[in-house]
C-alpha positions as CSV (number, residue, x, y, z in Angstrom):
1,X,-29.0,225.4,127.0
2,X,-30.1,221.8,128.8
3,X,-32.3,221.2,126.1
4,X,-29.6,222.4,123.2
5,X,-27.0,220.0,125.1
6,X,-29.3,216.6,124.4
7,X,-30.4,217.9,121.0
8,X,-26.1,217.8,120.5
9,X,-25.9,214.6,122.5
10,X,-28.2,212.9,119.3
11,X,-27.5,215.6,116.7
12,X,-26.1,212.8,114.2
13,X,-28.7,210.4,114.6
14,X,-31.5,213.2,114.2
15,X,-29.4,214.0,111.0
16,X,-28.5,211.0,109.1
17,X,-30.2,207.4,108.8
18,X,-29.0,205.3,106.2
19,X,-30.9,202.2,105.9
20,X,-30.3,198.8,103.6
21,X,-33.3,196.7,103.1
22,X,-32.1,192.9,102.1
23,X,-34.7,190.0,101.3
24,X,-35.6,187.4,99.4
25,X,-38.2,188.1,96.8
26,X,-41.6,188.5,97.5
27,X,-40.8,189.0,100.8
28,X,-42.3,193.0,101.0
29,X,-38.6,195.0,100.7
30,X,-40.1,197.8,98.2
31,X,-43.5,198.0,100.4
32,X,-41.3,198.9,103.7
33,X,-39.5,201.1,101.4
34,X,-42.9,202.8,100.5
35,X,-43.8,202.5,104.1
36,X,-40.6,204.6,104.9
37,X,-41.0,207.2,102.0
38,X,-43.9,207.9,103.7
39,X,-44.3,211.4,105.1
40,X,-46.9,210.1,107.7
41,X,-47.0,206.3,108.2
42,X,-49.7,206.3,110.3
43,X,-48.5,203.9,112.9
44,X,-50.9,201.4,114.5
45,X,-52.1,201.5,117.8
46,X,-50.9,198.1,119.8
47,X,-54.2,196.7,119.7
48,X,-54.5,196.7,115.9
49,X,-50.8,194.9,115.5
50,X,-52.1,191.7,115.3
51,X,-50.5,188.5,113.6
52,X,-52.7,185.0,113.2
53,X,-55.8,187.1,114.9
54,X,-53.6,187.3,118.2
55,X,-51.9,190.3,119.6
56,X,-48.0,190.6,117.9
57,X,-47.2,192.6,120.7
58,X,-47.4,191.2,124.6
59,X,-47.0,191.6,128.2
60,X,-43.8,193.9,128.3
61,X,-43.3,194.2,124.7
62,X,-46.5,196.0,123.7
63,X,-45.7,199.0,126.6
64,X,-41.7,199.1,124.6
65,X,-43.9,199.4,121.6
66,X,-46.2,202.0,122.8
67,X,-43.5,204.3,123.9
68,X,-41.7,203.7,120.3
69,X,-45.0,204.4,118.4
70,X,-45.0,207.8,120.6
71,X,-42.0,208.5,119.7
72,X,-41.7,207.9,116.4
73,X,-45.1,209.3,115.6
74,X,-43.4,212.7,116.8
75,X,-40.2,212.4,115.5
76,X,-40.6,211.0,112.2
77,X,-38.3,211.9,109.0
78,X,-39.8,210.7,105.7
79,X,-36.8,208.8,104.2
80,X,-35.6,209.1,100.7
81,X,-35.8,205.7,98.6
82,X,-32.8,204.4,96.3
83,X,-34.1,201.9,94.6
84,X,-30.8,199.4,93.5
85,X,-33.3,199.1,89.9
86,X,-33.5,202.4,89.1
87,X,-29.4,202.5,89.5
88,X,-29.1,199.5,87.2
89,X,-31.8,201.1,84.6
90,X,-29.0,203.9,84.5
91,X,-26.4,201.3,83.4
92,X,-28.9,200.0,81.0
93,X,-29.9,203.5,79.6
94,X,-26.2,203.8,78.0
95,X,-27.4,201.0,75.7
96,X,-28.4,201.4,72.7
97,X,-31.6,199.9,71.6
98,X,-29.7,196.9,69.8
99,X,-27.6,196.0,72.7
100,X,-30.6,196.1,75.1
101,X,-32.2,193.5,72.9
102,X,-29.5,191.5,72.5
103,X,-29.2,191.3,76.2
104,X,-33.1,190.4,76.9
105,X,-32.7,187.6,74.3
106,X,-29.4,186.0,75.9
107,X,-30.4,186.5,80.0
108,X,-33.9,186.3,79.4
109,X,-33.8,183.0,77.8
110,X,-35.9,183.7,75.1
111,X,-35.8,182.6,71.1
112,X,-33.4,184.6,68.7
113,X,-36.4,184.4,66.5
114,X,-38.2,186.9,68.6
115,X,-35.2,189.5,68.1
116,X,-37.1,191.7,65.7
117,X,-40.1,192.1,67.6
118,X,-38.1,193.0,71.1
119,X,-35.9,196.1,69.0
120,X,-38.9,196.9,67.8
121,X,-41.1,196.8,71.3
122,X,-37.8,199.1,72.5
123,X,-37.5,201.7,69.5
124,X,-41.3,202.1,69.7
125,X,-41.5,202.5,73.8
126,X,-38.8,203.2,76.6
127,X,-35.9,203.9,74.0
128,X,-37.7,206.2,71.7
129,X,-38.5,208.5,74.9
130,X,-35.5,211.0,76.0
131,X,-35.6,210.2,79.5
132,X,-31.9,211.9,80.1
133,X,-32.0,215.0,78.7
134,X,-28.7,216.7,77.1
135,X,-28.3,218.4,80.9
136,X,-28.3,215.8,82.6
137,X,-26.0,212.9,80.5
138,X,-23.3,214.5,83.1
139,X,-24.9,213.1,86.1
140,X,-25.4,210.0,83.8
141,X,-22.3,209.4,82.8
142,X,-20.2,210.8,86.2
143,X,-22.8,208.5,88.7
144,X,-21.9,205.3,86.5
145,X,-18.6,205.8,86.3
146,X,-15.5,204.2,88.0
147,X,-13.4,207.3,88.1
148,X,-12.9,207.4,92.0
149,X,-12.8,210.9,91.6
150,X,-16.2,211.5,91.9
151,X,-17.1,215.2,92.0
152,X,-20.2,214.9,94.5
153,X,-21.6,218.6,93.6
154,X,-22.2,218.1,90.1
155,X,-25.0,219.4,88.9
156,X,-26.7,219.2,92.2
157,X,-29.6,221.3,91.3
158,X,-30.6,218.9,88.6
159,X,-30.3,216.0,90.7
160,X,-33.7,214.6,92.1
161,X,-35.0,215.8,88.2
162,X,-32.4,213.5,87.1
163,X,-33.5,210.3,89.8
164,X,-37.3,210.8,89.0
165,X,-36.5,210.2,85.6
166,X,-34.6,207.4,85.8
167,X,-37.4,205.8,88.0
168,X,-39.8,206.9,85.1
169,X,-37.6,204.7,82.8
170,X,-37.7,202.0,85.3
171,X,-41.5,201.8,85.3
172,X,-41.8,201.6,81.5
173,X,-39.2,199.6,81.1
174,X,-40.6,197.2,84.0
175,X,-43.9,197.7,81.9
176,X,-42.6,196.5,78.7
177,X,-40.8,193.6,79.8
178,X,-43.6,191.8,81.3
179,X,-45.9,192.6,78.3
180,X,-43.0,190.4,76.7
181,X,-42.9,188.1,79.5
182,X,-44.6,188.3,83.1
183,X,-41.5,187.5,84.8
184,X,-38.8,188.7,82.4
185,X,-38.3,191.7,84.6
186,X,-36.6,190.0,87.2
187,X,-34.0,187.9,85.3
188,X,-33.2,190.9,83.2
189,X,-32.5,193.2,86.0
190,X,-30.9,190.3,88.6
191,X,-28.8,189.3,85.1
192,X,-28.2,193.1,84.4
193,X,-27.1,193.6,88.5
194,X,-24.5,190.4,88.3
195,X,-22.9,192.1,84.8
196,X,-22.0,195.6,86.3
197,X,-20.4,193.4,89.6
198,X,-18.6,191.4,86.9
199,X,-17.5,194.4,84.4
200,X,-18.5,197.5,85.9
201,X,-21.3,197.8,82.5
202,X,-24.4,196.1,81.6
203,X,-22.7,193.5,78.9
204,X,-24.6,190.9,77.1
205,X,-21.5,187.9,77.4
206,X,-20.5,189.2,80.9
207,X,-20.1,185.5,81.6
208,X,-17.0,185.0,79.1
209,X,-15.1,188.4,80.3
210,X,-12.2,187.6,82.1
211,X,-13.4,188.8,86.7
212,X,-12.0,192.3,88.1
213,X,-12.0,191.9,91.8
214,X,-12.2,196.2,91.2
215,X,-16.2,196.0,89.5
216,X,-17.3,194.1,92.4
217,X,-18.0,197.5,94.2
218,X,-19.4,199.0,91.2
219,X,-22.8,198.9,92.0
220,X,-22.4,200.5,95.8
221,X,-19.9,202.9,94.9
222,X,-22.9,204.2,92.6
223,X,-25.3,203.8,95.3
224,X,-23.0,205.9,97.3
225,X,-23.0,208.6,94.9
226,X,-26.3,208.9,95.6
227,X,-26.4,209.1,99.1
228,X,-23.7,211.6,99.2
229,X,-25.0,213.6,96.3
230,X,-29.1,213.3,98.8
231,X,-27.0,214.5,101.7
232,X,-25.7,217.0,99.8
233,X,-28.9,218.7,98.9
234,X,-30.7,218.0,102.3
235,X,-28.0,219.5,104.5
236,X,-30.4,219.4,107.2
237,X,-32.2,215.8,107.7
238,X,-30.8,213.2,105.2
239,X,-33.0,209.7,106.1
240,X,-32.0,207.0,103.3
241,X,-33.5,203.7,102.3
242,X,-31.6,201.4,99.7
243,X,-34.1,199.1,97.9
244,X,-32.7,196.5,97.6
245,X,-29.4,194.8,98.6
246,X,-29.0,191.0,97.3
247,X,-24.8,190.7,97.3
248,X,-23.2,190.6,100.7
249,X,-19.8,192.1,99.6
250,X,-22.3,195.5,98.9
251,X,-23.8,194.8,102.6
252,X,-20.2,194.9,103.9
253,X,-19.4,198.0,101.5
254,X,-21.8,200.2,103.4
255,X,-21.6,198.6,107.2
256,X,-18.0,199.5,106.9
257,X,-18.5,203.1,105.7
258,X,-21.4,204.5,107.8
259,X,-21.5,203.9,111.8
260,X,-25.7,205.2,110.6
261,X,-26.1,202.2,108.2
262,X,-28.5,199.6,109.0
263,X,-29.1,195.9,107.1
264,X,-32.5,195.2,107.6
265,X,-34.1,192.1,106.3
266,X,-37.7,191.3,105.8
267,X,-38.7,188.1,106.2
268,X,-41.9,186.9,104.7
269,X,-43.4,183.1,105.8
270,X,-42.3,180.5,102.9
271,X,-45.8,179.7,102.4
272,X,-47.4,183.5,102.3
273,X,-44.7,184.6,99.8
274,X,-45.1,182.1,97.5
275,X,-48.9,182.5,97.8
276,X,-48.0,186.0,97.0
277,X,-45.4,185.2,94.2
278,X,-47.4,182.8,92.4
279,X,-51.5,184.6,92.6
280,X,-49.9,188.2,91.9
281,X,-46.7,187.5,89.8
282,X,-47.7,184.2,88.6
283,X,-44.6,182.5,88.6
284,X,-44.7,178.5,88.3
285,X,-43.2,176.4,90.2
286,X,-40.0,176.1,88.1
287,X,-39.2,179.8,88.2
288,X,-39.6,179.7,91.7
289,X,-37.3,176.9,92.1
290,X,-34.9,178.7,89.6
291,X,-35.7,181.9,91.8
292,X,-34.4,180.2,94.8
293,X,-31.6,178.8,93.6
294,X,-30.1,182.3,92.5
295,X,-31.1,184.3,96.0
296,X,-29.6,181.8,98.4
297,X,-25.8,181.9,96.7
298,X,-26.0,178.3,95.3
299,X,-26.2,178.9,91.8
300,X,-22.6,179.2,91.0
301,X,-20.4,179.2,88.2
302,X,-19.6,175.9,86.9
303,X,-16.7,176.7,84.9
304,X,-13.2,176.6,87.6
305,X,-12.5,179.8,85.6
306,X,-15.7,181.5,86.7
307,X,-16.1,180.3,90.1
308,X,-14.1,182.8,92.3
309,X,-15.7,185.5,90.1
310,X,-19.3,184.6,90.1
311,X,-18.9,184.4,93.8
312,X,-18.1,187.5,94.6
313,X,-20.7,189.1,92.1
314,X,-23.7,187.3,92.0
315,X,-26.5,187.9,94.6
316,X,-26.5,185.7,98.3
317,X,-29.8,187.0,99.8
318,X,-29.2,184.0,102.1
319,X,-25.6,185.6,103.2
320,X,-27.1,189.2,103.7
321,X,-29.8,187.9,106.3
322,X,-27.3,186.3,108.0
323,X,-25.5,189.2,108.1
324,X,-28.5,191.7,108.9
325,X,-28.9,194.2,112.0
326,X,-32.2,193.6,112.2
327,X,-34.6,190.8,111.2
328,X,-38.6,192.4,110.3
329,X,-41.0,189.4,110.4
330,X,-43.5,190.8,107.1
331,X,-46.6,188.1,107.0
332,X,-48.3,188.8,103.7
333,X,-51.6,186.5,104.1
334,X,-53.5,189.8,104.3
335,X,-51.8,191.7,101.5
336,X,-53.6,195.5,102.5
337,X,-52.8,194.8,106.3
338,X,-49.2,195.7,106.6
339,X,-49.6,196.7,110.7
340,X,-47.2,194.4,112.0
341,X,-44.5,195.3,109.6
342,X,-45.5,199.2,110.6
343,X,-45.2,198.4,113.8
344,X,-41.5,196.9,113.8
345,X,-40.4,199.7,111.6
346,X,-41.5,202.4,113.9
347,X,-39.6,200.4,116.6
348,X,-36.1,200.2,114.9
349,X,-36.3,203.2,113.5
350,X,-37.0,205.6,116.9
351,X,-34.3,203.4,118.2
352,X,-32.2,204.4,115.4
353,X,-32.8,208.5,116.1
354,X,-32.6,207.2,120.1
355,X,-30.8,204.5,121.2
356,X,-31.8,203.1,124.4
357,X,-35.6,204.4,124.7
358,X,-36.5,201.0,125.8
359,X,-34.6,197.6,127.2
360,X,-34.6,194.4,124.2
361,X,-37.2,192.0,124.1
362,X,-36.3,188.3,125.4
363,X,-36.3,187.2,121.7
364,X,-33.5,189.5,121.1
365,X,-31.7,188.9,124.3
366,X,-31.5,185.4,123.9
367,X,-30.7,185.1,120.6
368,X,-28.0,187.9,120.5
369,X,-26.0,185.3,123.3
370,X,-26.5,182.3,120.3
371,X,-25.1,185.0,118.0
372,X,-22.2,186.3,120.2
373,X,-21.4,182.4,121.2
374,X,-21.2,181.6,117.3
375,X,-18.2,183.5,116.8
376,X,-16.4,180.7,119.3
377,X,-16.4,178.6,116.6
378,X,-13.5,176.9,115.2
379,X,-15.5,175.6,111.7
380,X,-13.7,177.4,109.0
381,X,-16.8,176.6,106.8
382,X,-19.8,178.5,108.8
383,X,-20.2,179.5,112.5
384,X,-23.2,178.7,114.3
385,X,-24.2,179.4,117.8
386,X,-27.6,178.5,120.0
387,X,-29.0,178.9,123.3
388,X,-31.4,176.5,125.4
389,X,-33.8,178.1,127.3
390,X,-36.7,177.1,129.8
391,X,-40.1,178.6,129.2
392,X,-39.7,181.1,131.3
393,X,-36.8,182.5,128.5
394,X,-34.2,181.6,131.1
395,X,-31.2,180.6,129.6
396,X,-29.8,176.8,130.5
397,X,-27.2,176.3,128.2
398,X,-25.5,177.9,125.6
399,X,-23.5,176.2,122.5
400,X,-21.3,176.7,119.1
401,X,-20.6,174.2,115.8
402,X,-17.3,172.9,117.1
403,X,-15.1,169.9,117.3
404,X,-15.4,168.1,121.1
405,X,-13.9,169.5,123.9
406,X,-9.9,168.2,124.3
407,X,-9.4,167.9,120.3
408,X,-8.1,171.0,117.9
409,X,-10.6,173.0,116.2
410,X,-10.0,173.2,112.4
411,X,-8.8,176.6,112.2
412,X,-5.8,176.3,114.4
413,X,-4.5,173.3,112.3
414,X,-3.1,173.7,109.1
415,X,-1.8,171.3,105.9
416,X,1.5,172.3,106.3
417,X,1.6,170.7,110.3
418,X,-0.4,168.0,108.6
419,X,2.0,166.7,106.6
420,X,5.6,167.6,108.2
421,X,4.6,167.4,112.1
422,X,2.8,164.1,112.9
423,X,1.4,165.5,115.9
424,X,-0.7,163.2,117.7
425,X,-3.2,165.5,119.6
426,X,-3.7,167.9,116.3
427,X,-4.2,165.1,114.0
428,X,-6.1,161.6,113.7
429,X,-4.5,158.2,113.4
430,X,-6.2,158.3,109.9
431,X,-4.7,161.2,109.1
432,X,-1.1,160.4,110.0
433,X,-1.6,157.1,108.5
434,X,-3.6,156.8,105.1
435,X,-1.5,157.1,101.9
436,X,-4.7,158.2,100.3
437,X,-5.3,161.0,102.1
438,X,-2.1,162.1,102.9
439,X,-1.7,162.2,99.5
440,X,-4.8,164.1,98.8
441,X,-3.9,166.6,101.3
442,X,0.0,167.1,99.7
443,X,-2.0,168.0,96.4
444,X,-4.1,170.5,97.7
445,X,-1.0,172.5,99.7
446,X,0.8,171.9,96.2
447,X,-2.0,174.4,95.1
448,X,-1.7,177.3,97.4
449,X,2.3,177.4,96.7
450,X,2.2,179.5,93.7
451,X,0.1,182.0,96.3
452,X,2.7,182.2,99.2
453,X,3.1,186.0,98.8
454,X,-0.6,186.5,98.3
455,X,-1.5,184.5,101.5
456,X,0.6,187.0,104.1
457,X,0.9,184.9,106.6
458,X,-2.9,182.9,106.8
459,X,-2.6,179.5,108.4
460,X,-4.0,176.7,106.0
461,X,-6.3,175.2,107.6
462,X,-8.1,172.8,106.3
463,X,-11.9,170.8,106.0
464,X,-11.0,167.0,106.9
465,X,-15.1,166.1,105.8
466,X,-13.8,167.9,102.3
467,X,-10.6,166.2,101.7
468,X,-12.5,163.3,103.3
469,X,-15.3,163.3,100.3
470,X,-13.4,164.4,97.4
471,X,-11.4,160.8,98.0
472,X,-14.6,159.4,98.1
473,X,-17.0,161.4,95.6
474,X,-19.9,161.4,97.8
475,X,-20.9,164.5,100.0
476,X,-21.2,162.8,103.4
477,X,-22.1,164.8,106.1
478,X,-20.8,161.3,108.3
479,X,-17.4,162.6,108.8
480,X,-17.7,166.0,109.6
481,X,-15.5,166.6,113.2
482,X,-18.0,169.2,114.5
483,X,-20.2,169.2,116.4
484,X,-23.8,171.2,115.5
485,X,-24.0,174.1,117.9
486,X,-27.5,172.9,118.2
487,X,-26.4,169.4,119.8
488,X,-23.2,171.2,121.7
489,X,-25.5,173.1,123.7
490,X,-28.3,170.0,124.2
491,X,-25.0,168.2,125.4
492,X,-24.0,170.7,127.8
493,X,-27.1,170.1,129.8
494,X,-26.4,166.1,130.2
495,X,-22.6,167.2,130.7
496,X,-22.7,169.3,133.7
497,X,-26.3,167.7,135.3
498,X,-28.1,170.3,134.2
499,X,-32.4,170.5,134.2
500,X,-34.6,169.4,132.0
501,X,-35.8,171.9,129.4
502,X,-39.3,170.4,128.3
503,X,-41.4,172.7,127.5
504,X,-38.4,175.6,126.4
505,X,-36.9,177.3,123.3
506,X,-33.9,176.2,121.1
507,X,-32.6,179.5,119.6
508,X,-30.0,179.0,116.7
509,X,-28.2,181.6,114.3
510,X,-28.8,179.3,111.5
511,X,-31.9,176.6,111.3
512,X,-31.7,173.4,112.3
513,X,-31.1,170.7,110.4
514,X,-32.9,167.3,110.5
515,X,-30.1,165.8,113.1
516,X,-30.8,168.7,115.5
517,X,-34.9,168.9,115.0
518,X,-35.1,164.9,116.1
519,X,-33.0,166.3,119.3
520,X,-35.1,169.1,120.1
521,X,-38.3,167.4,119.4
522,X,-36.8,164.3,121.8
523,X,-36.6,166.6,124.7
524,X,-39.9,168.5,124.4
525,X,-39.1,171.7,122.8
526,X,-41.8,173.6,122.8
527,X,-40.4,176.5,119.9
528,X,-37.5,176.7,117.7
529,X,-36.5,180.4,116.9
530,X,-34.3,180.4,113.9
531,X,-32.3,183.4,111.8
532,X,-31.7,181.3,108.4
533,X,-34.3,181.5,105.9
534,X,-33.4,178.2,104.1
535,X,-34.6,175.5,107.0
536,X,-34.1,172.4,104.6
537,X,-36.9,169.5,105.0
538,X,-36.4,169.7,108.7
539,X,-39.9,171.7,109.0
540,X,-41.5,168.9,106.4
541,X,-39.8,165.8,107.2
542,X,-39.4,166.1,111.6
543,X,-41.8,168.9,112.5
544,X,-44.9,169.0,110.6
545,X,-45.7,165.3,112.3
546,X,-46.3,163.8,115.5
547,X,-48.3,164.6,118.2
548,X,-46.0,167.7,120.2
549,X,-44.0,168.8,117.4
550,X,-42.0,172.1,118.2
551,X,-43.1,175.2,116.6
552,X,-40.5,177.2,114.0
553,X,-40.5,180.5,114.3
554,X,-38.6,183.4,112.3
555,X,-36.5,185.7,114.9
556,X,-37.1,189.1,114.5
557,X,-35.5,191.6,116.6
558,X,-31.7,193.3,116.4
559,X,-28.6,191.5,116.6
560,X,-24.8,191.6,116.7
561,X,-23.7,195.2,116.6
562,X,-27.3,196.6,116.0
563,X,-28.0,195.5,119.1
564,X,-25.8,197.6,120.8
565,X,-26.2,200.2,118.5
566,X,-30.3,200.2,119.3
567,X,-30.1,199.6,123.2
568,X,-27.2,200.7,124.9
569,X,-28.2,204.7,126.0
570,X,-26.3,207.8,125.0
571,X,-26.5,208.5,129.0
572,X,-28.7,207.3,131.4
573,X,-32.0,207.8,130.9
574,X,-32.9,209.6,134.3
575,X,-30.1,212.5,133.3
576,X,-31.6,213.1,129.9
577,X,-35.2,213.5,131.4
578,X,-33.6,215.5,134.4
579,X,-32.2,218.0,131.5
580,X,-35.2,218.8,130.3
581,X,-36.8,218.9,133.9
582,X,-33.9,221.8,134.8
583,X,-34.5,223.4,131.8
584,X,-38.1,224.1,132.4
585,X,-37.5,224.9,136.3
586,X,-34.9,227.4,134.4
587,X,-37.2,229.2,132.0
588,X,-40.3,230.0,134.8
């Protein structure tokens, strides 16, 4: 009966895992996926985990990892991979052969001229095949659809049939493309991804149809299908991994569906995964520029009629990292040695099936304070938060991107106060008093009139550096009013006589920029542990030089609600073991 009573305790953890692997390219999201489809891993011994030819694993952390590897090594549940490609090859297998040519020549930026040769390449390979049988153009049709009335026990039996077939198809048609052109594959499918957001289909002019804010969730609501339709037919043990998630509005979709879904990013070194990029994928250097450009959100629409649109349905890799429950550091300088990113996954996921089987590490602890501190911040553009440590990983001062102490954050100010209140602690002299701004600022409120009703009550609040720059077409970062949570925490120190901290650890939600590195590198930082992939020239300009310089390194670890979800017990630990211990006193 004890041992029944835990089994209940953690029934739906032992049941249902649902996973969402998020990354920038390159960065090993389908080789964790494999690693996780596995039905036996094979996880490393401590000793073998092993980054840079030192331990990954120390002190503390390598005995939390060798009761994890136990555990997980007895408890493991081979997961089931959704692969976001094979879901977008369904889209692109209602095509006809014409219309899938048509789109590789306009998103694959390639010559009209080469039309013929492409419809041929297709009629003679993946379209000439009858991957979809006539049985199973139901599942076809009924998991691409948008009818919310999705009818999740349709043809169940035929169902895995149906997804290895569709993953066949992806393989050809992955094949076929790069025999066209070696990196063709990608555009296609990430141009392919952005047109079902945009109009729920794979469309060759998606960019000239008017945006419905109702196919931005086209894509999950198919993933979802899926999982419920794998749930469905593994009524027992459903463990899911999506591969891979590149839109944060599709992060959001699932976090805020399943209390058992997990964003998980894998992070790869910048200079390993374009090693790995460019000797195995061959890209140049201008398709990796390009490459960047799309993943980290900041290749939007230029058209004013597109922008709200292409927003909310092109990929932000950038965004879903930031938003992730758990950061996997995944070096690739050894590409058949994939130990340490074995090693993290059979931590997370035995914390997944049991939360609390060991405390966090000080990485995690530390940083999850920067993360909770962010959300102090009154910056309506980004919240930031960081912590100060000493080298013993004691905390010394924590901080948050905000305007000084005394003056009013820019969320709780608003245009309308602005212009009808003249209140002298809300609002600058400047801003009371220049004609040109004030008149900037009546034009912008001018534009949110029409949108009273829509608003529902949201203040206006306003960015002064903004309003500030579109006066002055530049993009200052001079007359921004906050401060960087970086250098709000290094000026809590000097504020309240606090110690020195040379020789300790900056930890920042973001990275720093070159402003905050000068700081840290001033006051003898010894390490800089940072969330946000994209850390500008700060690493190439301020701390690849010098003598001391302070050493970046990528936090990996859980944060924000996967923290909690990971380490806070079911009960305490000393009642479970006592279960069992009563249990077996019971049965002699």
């Amino acid at each position: 009966m004890s041992e029944s009573l835990i089994s209940e305790l953690f029934l739906e953890r032992s049941k249902f895992v649902l996973i969402g692997l998020t990354g920038r390219t390159g960065s090993g999201c389908t080789t964790a996926a494999n690693i996780l489809e596995s039905e036996n891993p094979e996880f490393p011994l401590g000793a073998s985990v092993k980054h840079d030819h030192k331990n990954f694993y120390n002190g503390l952390d390598a005995r939390r990892y060798g009761i994890l590897r136990e555990y997980s090594t007895k408890n493991w549940n081979r997961f089931y991979s959704i692969k976001v490609s094979d879901l977008i090859s369904a889209y692109i297998l209602k095509l006809t052969p014409k219309d899938a040519a048509d789109f590789i020549i306009a998103h694959g930026k390639l010559p009209n001229e080469r039309h013929e040769e492409i419809l041929a390449a297709l009629n003679n390979g993946v379209f000439s095949k009858n991957y979809i049988v006539k049985k199973l153009r139901g599942l076809l049709t009924s998991i691409t659809s948008s009818d919310p009335n999705f009818d999740v026990g349709l043809d169940t039996s035929k169902f895995k049939t149906f997804l290895k077939l569709v993953r066949k198809f992806t393989n050809d048609f992955k094949k076929e493309l790069k025999d066209i052109d070696n990196n063709l594959y990608i555009s296609i499918y990430q141009a392919a991804g952005d047109s079902i957001r945009s109009t729920g289909n794979v469309v060759k002019n998606y960019n000239d149809v008017a945006f419905s804010p109702s196919n931005v969730f086209q894509l999950p609501e198919t993933i979802n299908r899926v999982v419920k339709l794998l749930r469905l037919t593994n009524k027992e043990k459903a463990f899911i991994v999506i591969d891979a998630i590149r839109n944060p509005y599709e992060a959001r979709y699932f976090k805020e569906r399943y209390s058992a879904f997990y964003l998980v990013s894998i992070n790869a070194p910048d200079e390993d995964r374009t090693s790995y990029l460019q000797n195995i994928h061959k890209f140049t250097v201008d398709q990796l520029k390009a490459l960047e450009l799309k993943e980290s959100g900041k290749n939007q629409a230029t058209n004013a009629d597109f922008r709200k649109g292409k927003d909310f349905t092109g990929q932000n890799v950038k965004r879903c990292i930031e938003m992730s429950d758990i950061h996997i550091f995944n070096p690739r300088n050894e590409l058949e040695n994939v130990n340490v990113l074995k090693a993290q996954l059979a931590w997370y996921v035995s914390l997944m099936m049991h939360p609390g089987l060991v405390t966090p590490t000080s990485m995690e602890r530390i940083m999850q304070m920067a993360y909770t501190a962010k959300t102090n911040s009154g910056c309506i553009s980004r919240q930031v938060g960081a912590a100060i440590t000493d080298a013993e990983n004691s905390i010394k001062a924590i901080g948050w991107n905000d305007v000084a102490t005394g003056q009013i954050p820019c969320s709780l100010r608003s245009l309308n106060s602005l212009i009808n209140s003249f209140d002298a602690v809300s609002y600058s002299v400047y801003e009371r008093t220049n004609g040109e701004f004030r008149e900037k600022a009546k034009t912008q409120l001018l534009r949110y009139q029409p949108n009273t009703d829509q608003l529902k009550g949201r203040n206006l609040s306003y960015c002064f550096k903004d309003l500030k720059n579109s006066i002055d077409s530049t993009a200052n970062q001079v007359h921004t009013r906050s401060l960087h949570a970086e250098e709000n925490a290094f000026l809590q120190l000097s504020k309240h006589g606090g110690p020195g901290i040379k020789g300790g650890k900056l930890y920042t939600t973001a990275s720093p920029c070159e402003l905050c590195s000068k700081k840290a590198y001033q006051l003898g930082v010894s390490e800089i542990v940072f969330i946000d992939p994209y850390p500008g020239i700060a690493r190439e300009n301020i701390l690849s030089t010098g003598s001391n310089p302070p050493r970046l390194t990528q936090f990996r670890g859980a944060v924000g609600k996967g923290y909690h979800q990971l380490y806070e017990q079911t009960l305490p630990y000393k009642d479970e073991l006592s279960y069992f211990e009563n249990s077996s006193r019971n049965a002699s």
